[in-house]
N, C-alpha and C positions, 0 to 999 in steps of 0.2 A: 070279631074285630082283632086286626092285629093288637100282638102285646110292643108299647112305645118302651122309651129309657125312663119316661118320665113314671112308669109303670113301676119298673125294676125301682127309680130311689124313691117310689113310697112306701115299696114292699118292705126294705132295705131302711128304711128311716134314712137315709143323707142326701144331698145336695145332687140335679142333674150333671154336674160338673164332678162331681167325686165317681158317679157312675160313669160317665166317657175315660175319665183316667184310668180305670182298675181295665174298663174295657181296649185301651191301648196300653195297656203294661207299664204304665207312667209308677217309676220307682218308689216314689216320695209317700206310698199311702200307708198305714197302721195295718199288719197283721190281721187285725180282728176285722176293721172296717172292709178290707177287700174282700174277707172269705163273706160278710154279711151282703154285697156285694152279688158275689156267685151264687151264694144258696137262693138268692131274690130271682137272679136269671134262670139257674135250675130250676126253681118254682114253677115260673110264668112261661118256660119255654122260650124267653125271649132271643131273639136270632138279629145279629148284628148284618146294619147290608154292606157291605162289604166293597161294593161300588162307591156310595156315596162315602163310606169314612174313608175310602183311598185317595179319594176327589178332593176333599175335607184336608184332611193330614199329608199327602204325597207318600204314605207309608201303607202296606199292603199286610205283613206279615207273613209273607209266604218270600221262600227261594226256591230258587226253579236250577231242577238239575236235568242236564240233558246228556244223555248215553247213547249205544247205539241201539243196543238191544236185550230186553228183560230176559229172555230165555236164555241170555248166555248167563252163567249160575254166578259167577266173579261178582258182575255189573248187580243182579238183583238183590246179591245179599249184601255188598256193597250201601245200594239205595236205602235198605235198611237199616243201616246203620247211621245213613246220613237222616234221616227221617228221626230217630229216635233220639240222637244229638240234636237234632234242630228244633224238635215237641218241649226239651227240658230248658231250651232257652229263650221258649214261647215262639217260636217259629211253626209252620209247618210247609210240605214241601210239595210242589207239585212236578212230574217226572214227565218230559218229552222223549220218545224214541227218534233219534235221525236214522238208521239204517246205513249210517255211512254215507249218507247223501248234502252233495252240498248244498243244496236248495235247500235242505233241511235243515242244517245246522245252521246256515245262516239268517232263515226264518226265525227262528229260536232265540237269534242275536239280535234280531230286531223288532219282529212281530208282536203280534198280540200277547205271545205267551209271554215276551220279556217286560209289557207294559204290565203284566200280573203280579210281577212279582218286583221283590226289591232286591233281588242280587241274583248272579247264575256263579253255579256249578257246573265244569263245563267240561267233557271227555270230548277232543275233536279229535276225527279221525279222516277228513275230507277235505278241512278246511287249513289255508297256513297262517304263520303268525300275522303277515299284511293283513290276509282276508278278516281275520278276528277282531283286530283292532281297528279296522276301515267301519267293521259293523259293529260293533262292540256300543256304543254310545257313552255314557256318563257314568252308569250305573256297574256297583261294583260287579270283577267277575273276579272268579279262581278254578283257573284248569286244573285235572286232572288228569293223568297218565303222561303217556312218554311220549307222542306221536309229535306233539308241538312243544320245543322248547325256544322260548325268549328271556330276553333279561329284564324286557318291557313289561311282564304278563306276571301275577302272580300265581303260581302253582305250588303245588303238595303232591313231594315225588317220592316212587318207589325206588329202592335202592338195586336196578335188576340190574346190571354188568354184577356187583360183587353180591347178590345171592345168588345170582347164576354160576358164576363160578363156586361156590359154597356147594351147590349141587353135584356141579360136577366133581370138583374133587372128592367128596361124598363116593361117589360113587367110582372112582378112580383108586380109592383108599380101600373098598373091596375087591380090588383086581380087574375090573372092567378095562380095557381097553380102547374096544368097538362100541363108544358111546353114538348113539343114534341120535339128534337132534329133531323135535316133530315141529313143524311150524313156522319154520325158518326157511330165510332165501338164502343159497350163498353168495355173500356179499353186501347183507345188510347190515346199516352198522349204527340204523337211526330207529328212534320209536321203540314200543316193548320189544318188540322181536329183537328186531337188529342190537340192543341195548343188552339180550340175555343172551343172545348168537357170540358176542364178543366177549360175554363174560365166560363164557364155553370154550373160547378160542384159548383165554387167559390162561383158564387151568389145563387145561391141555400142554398148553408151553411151558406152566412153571414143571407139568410133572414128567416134560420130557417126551413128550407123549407126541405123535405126526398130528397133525389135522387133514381130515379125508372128506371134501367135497361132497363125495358120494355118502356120505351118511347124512347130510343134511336134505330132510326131507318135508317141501312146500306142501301145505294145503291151508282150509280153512282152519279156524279154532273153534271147532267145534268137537262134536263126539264122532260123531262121522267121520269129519276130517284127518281125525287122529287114526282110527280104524283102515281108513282106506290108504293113507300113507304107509300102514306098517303091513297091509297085504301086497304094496307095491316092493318096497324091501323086500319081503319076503319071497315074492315074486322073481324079482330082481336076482337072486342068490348074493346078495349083498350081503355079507357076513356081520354080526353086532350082537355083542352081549350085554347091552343095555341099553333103554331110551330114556329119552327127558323131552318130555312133553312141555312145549313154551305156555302152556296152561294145564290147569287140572285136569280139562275136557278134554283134549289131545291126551294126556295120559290114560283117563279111566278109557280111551277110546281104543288106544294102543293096546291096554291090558287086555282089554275084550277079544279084540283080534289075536294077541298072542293064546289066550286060554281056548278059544275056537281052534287055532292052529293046531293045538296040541302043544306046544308049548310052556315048560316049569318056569313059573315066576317065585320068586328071584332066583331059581336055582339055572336053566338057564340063559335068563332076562330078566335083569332086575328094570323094574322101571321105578321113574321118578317125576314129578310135577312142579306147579306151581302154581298157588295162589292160596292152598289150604282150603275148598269153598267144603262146607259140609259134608257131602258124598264122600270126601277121600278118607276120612274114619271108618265108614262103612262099608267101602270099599271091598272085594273080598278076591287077595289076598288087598289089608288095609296098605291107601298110597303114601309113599313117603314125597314131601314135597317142602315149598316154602309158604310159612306164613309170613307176606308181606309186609305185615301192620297195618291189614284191614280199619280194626276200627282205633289206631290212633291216625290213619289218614281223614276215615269220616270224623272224627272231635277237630284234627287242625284245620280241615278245608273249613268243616263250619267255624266256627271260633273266627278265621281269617275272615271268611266273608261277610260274619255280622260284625265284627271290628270294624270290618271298612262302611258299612250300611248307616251305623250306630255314631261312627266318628265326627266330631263337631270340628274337628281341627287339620288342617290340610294334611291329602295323602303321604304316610311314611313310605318308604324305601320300600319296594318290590319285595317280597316275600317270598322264599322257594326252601320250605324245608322239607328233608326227608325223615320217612318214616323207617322205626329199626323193623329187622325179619330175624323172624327164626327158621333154621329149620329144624320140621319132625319128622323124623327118624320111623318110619312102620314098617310092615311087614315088605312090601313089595320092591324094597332097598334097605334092607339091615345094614 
């Protein structure tokens, strides 16, 4: 026989009414009463349905974050962070892959997954700001990344024009000249790419320095992506004494390809990244790159999104803070 609530508050000695509250996070209960509470549920095994108290209350506990893709390393460790901020605020998070697809993403904004849950985290990469807020419905969102910026929308933004430039200068300040650009279109001036292409362009002109077209080199952002761009350079006889990969996987991707070449890093090819995702410590020779403010993005996106979930009193002012970056300095750009 299933185990009921009414199970749990005789295990528990209190009221069925004091067990639904500890069971929705209701603030107002004694220390000692809630954990007797828990250990009642521990006990009995008891499993709350999850249906019905959504039905019940309109509150779910869960945020729903939708990315594009887990295998890119940024996004997963990322999720992580959002996950472990959201467990310590009694939330927890369930993860949609779009693929970059707009059917996808807009599913995500309307569907079933968004009736799951009571708020989205949202990295669009397909969709624009009309599309977002045409499907968006009631229910709080907060974007993430640079692809969609509005004044309508709350987001939690990376600071990539001026750590891109950080980068390059970085690497301008060891004599490089022939900076390589992996990832980038020339000409892009919107989204992460275009957003870290410009902050490239920046330092380049404060340090005097041409900007040359031809070092700016398209593919995906992947590991691959990065590798087959700097075989095409190379290729190419396109001359460059360093790269900056628009993510960490373009750079470990690029190193790969320069150490097969035969190629000394950084003696002669420094390369450089961004995002800081684990690998680039390990890296060998290890990557110097920027850490974005991974996880004060994952604490503020959460924080903003169960504010607005949580809030009894009409929506404040649009929210768009950014996160601070470092960069760290390693072996493969001293």
């Amino acid at each position: 026989m299933a185990v009921t609530m009414n199970d749990v508050a005789r295990v528990a000695g209190v009221s069925l009414k004091t067990v639904s509250n500890v069971i929705n996070n209701y603030e107002f209960i004694r220390p000692t009463t809630k954990q007797r509470v828990l250990d009642a549920i521990d006990e009995l095994g008891y499993e709350t349905n999850l249906t019905a108290r959504s039905l019940r209350s309109g509150k779910t506990s869960m945020l729903g974050l939708v990315l594009a893709d887990l295998s890119i390393p940024y996004y997963a460790e990322l999720a992580s962070d959002i996950m472990k901020v959201a467990w310590a605020r009694g939330y927890r998070v369930l993860v949609e892959q779009s693929g970059n697809e707009p059917d996808h993403e807009k599913a995500a904004l309307q569907g079933q997954f968004r009736t799951l849950t009571d708020g989205l985290l949202f990295i669009p990469l397909a969709l624009d700001a009309e599309q977002i807020i045409a499907a968006a419905g009631k229910k709080p969102l907060v974007l993430l990344g640079e692809y969609v910026q509005d004044p309508r929308l709350d987001m939690v933004l990376i600071q990539n024009h001026r750590a891109a430039a950080a980068v390059t200068t970085h690497l301008l300040a060891g004599g490089r000249r022939r900076i390589a650009v992996v990832g980038a279109h020339d000409g892009d001036t919107t989204g992460s790419g275009g957003l870290r292409l410009e902050g490239y362009k920046a330092a380049l002109a404060d340090a005097g320095v041409e900007y040359d077209p031809a070092l700016v080199v398209p593919c995906d952002w992947r590991r691959d992506g990065g590798a087959d761009a700097i075989a095409r350079l190379l290729d190419s006889g396109v001359e460059f004494d360093a790269v900056f990969g628009l993510n960490d996987a373009l750079a470990l991707g690029a190193l790969h390809e320069l150490l097969v070449r035969g190629k000394k890093v950084p003696q002669q090819v420094a390369v450089a990244g961004f995002d800081d995702i684990d690998e680039a410590r390990f890296a060998s020779p290890s990557l110097t790159t920027v850490a974005p403010g991974r996880a004060e993005i994952a604490e503020r996106a959460v924080e903003l999104l169960i504010n607005r979930i949580e809030s009894k009193t009409p929506a404040a002012k649009v929210q768009q803070p950014e996160a601070a970056f470092e960069l760290r300095v390693r072996q493969s750009a001293p």
